[in-house]
C-alpha positions in Angstrom: -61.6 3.6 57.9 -59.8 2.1 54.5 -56.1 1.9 54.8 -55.4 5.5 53.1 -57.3 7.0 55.9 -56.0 4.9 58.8 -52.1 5.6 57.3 -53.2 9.4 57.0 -55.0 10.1 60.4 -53.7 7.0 62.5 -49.9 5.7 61.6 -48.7 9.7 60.0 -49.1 11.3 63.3 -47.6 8.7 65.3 -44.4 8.4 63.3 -44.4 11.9 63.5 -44.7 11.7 67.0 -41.7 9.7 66.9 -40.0 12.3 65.0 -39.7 10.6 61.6 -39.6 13.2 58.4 -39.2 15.6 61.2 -35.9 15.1 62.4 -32.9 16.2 60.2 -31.6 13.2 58.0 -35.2 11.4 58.5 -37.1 10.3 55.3 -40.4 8.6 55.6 -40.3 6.9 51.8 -44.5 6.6 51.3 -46.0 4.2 48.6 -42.2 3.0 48.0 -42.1 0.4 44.7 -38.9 -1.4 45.1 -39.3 -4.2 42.6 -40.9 -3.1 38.9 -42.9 -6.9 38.7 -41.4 -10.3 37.7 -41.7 -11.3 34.0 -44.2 -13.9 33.6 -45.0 -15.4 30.1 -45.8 -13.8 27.4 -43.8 -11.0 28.3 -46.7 -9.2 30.9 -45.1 -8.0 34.5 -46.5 -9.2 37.6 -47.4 -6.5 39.9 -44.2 -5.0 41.6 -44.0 -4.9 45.2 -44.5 -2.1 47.4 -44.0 -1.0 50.7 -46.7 1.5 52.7 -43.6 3.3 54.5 -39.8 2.7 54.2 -38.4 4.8 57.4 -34.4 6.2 57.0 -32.2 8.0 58.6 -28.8 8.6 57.8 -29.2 7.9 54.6 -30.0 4.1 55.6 -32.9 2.0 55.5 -33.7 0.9 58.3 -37.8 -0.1 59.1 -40.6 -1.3 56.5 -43.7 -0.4 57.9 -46.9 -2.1 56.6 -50.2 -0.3 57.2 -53.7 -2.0 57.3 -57.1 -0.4 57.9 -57.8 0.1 62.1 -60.8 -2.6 60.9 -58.0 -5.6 60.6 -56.1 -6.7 63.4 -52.7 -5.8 63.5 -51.4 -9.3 62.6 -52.5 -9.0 59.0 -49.5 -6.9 58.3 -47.1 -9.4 59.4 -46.1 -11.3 56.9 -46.2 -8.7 54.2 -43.5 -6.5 56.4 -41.3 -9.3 57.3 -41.3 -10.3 53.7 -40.4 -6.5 52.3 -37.6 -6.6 55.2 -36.3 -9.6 54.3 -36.1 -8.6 50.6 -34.6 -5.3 51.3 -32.4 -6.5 53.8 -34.3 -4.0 56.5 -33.4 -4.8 60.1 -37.0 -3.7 61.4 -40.5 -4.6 60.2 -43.0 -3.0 62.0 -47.3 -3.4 61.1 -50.1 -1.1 62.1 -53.8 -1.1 62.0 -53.6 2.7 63.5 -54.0 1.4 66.9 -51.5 -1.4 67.6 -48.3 -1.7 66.2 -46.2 -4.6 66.0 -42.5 -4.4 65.9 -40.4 -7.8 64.4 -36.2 -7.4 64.7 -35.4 -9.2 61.1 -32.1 -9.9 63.4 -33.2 -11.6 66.3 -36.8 -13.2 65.5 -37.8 -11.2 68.4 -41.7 -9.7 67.7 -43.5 -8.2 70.5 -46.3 -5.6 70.3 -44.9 -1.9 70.9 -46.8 1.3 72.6 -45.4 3.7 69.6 -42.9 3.8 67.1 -38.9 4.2 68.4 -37.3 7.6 67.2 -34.6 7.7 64.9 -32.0 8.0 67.2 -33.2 4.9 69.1 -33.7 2.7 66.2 -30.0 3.6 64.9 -28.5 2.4 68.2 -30.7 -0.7 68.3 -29.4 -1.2 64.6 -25.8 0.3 65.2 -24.8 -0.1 68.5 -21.0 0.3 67.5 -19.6 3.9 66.2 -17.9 3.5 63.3 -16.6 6.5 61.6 -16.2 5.0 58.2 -19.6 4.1 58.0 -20.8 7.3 59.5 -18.8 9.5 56.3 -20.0 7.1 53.8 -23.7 7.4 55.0 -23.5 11.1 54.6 -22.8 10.8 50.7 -26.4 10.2 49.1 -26.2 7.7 46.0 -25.8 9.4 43.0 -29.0 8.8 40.8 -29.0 11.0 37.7 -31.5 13.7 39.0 -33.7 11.8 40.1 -34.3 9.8 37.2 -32.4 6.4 37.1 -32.7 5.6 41.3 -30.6 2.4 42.4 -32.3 -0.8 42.4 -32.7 -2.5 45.9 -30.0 -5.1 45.2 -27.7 -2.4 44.7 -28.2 -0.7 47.5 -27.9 -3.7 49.3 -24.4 -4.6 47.8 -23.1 -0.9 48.4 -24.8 -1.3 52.2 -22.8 -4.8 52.4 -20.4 -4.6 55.1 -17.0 -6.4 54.7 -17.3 -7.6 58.3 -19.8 -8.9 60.7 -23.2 -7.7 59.1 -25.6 -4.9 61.1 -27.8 -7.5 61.2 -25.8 -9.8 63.1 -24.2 -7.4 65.2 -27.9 -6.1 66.0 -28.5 -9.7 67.7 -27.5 -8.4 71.1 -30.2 -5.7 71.7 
């Protein structure tokens, strides 16, 4: 199979399995530009980047996903995801040929193969293993983003997302 058909038939049902886009406040963002392309001389764009899934809940980001065609081994997908996390300042990469996946916390370092993907719920505590209410009543307030039309940039999502304090990532190091 290409990668279209593994990501439709393969990695869609297992995310669903793990009830992502199924579970209130769950988005699976597919095909998800977050960079328009560098200018490079003369004035052309280079291509932009794109992740294969973005998975949020809560109105947070919190896993890049990176799919590659169940021909590849799952390693292929690596680098990609950990350099889409690292950009969008994602706590989880995860990459899938369809039948493996491989997890990477962006925290810790720590990458280990995984049987399935973690539910929402699961990933949140991993990522937010401290309530805080604050956080919590700001998540619930989507960014405002003219209809649809004009949606934030990635850096400014990140700089809203910024805690004051210790960052998730850092306080994620103990999972």
């Amino acid at each position: 199979m290409n990668e279209a058909e593994t990501r439709a038939e393969l990695i869609d049902p297992k995310l669903k399995d793990s009830g992502w886009g199924e579970i209130e406040d769950t988005k699976i963002l597919r095909e998800f530009y977050f960079t328009i392309g560098k200018i490079q001389t003369g004035g052309k764009r280079a291509k932009p980047l794109q992740a294969d899934y973005v998975l949020t809940y809560k109105n947070q980001k919190l896993a890049v996903v990176e799919a590659k065609s169940d021909e590849l081994p799952v390693g292929e997908g690596v680098a990609q995801s950990k350099n889409y996390a690292d950009k969008l300042h994602i706590p989880f990469a995860y990459s899938s040929n369809g039948n493996e996946i491989y997890e990477i916390n962006m925290s810790t370092g720590a990458e280990k193969d995984v049987a399935c993907f973690p539910t929402p719920a699961e990933l949140w505590q991993r990522i937010f293993a401290e309530q805080n209410d604050w956080r919590d009543a700001f998540n619930a307030i989507p960014f405002e983003d003219i209809g649809g039309s004009k949606p934030l940039r990635f850096y400014q999502e990140i700089a809203v997302n910024k805690p004051c304090g210790p960052s998730p990532m850092a306080m994620s190091a103990s999972c």
